[in-house]
Every structure is written in structure tokens, then in C-alpha cells.
VOTILUM-640719 format. One record per residue (C-alpha): residue number from 1; chain; x negated, y, z negated. Coordinates in steps of 0.02 Angstrom, whole numbers, plus 32768, in hexadecimal, padded with zeros to 4 digits. Each point is the difference from the previous one (the first is absolute). Layout:
% residues N
<n:NUM, chain:A, c1:X, c2:Y, c3:Z>
...
//
This chain:
% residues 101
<n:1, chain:A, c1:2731, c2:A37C, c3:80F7>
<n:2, chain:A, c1:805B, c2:808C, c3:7FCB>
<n:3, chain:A, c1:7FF6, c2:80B4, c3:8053>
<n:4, chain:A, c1:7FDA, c2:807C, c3:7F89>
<n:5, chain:A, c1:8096, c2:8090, c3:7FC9>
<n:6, chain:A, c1:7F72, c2:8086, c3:806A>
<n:7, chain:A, c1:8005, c2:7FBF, c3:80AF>
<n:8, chain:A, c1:80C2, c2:8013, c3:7FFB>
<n:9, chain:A, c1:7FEF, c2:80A5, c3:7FD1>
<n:10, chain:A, c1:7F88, c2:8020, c3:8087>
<n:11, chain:A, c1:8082, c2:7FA9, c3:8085>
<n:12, chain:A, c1:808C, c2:807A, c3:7FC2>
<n:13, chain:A, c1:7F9D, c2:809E, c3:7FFD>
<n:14, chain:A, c1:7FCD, c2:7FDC, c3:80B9>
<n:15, chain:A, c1:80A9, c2:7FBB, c3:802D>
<n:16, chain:A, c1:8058, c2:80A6, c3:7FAD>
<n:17, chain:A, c1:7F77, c2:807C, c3:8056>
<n:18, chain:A, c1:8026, c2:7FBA, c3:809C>
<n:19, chain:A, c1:80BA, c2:802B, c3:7FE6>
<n:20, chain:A, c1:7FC8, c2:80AC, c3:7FCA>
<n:21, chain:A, c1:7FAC, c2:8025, c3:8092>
<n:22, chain:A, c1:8094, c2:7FA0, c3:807A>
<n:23, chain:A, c1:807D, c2:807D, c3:7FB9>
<n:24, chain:A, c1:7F7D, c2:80B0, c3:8017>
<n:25, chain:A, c1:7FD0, c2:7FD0, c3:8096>
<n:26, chain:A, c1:8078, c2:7FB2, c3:8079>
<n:27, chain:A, c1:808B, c2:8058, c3:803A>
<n:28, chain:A, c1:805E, c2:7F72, c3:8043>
<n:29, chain:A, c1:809B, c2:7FDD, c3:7F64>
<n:30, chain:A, c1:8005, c2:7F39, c3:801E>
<n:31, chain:A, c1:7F2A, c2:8004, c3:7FD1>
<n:32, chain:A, c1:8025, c2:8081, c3:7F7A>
<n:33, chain:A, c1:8089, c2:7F77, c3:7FB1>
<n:34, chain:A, c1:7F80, c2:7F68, c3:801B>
<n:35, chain:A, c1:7F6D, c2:807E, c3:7FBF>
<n:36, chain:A, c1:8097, c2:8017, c3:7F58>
<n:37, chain:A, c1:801A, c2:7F3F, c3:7FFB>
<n:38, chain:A, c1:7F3D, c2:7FDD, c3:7FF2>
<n:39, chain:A, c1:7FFF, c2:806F, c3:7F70>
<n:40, chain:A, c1:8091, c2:7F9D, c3:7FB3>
<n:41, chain:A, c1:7FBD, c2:7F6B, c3:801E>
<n:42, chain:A, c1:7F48, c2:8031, c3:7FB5>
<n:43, chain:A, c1:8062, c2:8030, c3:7F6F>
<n:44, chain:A, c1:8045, c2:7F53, c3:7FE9>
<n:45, chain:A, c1:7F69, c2:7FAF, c3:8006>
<n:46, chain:A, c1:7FB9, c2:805A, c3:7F6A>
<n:47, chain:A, c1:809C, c2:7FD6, c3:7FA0>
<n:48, chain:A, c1:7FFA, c2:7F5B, c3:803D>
<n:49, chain:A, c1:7F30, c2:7FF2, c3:7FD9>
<n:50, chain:A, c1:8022, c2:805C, c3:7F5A>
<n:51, chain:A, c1:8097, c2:7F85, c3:7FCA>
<n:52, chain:A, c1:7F7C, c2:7F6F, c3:8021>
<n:53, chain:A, c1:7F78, c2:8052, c3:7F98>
<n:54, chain:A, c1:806D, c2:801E, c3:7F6B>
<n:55, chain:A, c1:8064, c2:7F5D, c3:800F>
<n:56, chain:A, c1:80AC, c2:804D, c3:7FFF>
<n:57, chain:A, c1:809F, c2:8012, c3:808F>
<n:58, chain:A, c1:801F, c2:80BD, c3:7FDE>
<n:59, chain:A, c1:7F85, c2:801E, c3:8094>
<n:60, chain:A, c1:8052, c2:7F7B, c3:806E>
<n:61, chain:A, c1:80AD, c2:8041, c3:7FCC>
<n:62, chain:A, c1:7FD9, c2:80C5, c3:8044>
<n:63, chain:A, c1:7FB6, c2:7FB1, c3:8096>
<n:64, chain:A, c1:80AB, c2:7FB4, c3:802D>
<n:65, chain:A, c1:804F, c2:80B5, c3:7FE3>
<n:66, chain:A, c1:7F76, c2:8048, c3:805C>
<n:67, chain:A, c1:8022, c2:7F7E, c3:809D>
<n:68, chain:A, c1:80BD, c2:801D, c3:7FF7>
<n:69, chain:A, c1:7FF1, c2:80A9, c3:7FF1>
<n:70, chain:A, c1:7F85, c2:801A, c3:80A7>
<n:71, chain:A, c1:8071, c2:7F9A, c3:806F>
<n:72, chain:A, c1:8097, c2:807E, c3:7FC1>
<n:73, chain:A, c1:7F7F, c2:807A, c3:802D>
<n:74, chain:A, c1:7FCD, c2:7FBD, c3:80B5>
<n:75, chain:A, c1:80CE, c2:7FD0, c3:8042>
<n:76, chain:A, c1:802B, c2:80B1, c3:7FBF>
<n:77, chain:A, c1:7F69, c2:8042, c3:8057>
<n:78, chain:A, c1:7FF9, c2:7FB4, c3:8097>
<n:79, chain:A, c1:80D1, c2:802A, c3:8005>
<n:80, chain:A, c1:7FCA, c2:80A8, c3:7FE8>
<n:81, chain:A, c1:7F6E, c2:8005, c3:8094>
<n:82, chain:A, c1:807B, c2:7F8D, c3:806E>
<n:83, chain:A, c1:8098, c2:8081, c3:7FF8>
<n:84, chain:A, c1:7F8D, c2:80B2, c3:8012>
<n:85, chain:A, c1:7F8F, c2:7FB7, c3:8090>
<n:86, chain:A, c1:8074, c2:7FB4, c3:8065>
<n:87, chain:A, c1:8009, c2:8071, c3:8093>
<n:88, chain:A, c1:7F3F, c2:802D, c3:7FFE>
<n:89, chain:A, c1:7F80, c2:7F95, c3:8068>
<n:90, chain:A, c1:7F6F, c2:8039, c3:7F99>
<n:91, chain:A, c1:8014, c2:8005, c3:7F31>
<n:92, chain:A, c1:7F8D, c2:807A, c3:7F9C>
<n:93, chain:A, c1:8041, c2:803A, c3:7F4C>
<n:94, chain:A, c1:7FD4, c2:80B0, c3:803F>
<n:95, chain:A, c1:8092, c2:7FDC, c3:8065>
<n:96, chain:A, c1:808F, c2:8007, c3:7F70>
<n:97, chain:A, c1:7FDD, c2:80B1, c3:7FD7>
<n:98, chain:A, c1:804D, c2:8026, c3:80C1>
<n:99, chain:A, c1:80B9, c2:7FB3, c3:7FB2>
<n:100, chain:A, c1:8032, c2:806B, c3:7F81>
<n:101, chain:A, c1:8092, c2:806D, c3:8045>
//
């Protein structure tokens, strides 16, 4: 029984919202970059539900890039968080406005 091309669209529009709302409304950087990764990954699950419809790879193939592309984004961003919050006990984004020289 096949699921039809709608109900994956539904999953990624709920799965991306959610992200949306991760990154407005938490404050804490290491939700906001799993609220970003949701987003990526609702994106790759209409490529990959839109590659399946239309029987070709193209959709498979910008999922890889999108995959490789959001684990460049979360080491780089995590290095990032890691290196400006080290010294705090509590981390709010607010926070990185109180570095600049």
C-alpha cells in the first residue's frame, strides 16, 4: 500500500513549523540548531517524497547535499556555541550581544 505524495507533505510542513517556532522561540543556541536541523531534515523528506513520486534520483541526490551540508552546519555551530559559552553557566543568545568589545 502506497502512501500518497500528500501525507508527506503534511509530515514536512509540521516537521518544518516546528523548527520555525524552535528557532523564534527558544533562546537556548543548541535548541535553536536542533529547531535549524528539523527544518533541514523536513526539507529532505519532500525531496526525498518528491524524487519517489516522479521516479527520478535528482531529489535523492540534493538530499545527500542537503545532509552533508547540515552536519557542516551543526560541527561549525556547535564549535561556535562551544568556544563563546565556555565560561558562562547559563547560555541565552541574548547573551552574545554582551561580547562585542
Amino acid at each position: 500500500m502506497a502512501v500518497p505524495l500528500g501525507d508527506y507533505i503534511a509530515l514536512a510542513s509540521v516537521m518544518f513549523f516546528i523548527g520555525v517556532i524552535g528557532v523564534i522561540v527558544r533562546r537556548n543556541p543548541l535548541i535553536m540548531l536542533m529547531s535549524i536541523e528539523l527544518m533541514f531534515n523536513a526539507a529532505n523528506l519532500l525531496f526525498i517524497a518528491f524524487a519517489r513520486a516522479w521516479l527520478q534520483n535528482a531529489g535523492q541526490i540534493f538530499a545527500f547535499l542537503v545532509i552533508t551540508v547540515a552536519a557542516a552546519e551543526a560541527a561549525i555551530g556547535l564549535a561556535i556555541i562551544v568556544t563563546t559559552f565556555r565560561p558562562a553557566k547559563y547560555v541565552d543568545v541574548d547573551d552574545v550581544r554582551t561580547l562585542h568589545g
